[in-house]
N, C-alpha and C positions, 0 to 999 in steps of 0.2 A: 252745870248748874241746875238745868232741869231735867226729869226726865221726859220720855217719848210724848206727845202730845199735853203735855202738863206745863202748867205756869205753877206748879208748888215748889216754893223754894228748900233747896235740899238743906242738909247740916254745914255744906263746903261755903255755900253760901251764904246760909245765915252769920254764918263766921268772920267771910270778906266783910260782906255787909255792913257787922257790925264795926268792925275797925275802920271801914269807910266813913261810916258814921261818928266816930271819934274823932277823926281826921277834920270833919267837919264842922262838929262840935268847936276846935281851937283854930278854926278859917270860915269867921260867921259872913263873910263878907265871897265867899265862892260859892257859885252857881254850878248845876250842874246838872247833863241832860244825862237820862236816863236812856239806855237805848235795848231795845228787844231784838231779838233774834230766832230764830230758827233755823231748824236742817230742809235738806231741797226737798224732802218727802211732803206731799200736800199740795195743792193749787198755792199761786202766789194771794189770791184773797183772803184765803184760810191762812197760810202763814201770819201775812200783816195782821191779821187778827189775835191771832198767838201770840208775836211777838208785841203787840200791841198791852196783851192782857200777861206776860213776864214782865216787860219794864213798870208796868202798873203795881205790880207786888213788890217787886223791888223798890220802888220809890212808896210802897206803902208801908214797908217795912221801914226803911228811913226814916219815914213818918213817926214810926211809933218808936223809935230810939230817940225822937226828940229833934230831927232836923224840920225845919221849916218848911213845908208842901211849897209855898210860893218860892223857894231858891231850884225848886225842882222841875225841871219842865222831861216829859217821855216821848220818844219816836220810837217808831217800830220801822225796822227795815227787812222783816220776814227770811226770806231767803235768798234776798236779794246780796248779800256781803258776807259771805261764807268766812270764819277764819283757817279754818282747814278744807282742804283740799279731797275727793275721796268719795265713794257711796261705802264705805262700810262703816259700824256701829262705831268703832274711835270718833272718825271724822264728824258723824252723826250728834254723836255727846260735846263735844268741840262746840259744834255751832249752834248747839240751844244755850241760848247764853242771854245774860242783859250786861250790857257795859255801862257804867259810871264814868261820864267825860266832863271834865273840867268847862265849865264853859265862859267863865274871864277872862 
């Protein structure tokens, strides 16, 4: 979803995004926490910061398709929660991510 040190969200995600946001649209009544992520490259402060300022786009993006900022809450968990495994460039793109989790 992002690339190398960047919180800009790419094309793949503007995509999810927006069907997320649709989703959301016809379930006015779901919460959901925005979560940020990063790859282990960086100190863990610089990460959570990263990840901090992904799930910010992301839910700013939500924003601006129309879902409500207050249904929206973001954590950043940096490099803390890898979803792939690996130091090479696959695994790397894997875990710059932001997750949209249900939170009702």
């Amino acid at each position: 979803m992002f690339g190398y040190d960047s919180y800009e969200l790419d094309e793949m995600a503007r995509t999810i995004l927006g069907k997320q946001a649709e989703w959301l649209a016809r379930y006015p009544q779901v919460r959901v926490t925005v979560e940020g992520h990063s790859d282990e490259r960086g100190t863990r402060e610089y990460n959570l910061a990263l990840g901090d300022r992904r799930a910010s786009a992301a839910k700013n993006f939500l924003a601006a398709q129309g879902v409500d900022p207050s249904r929206m809450t973001t954590i950043s968990y940096g490099k803390e929660r890898p979803v792939a495994g690996g130091t090479d460039e696959t695994a790397f793109a894997q875990n710059r991510r932001a997750v949209s989790v249900v939170a009702n």
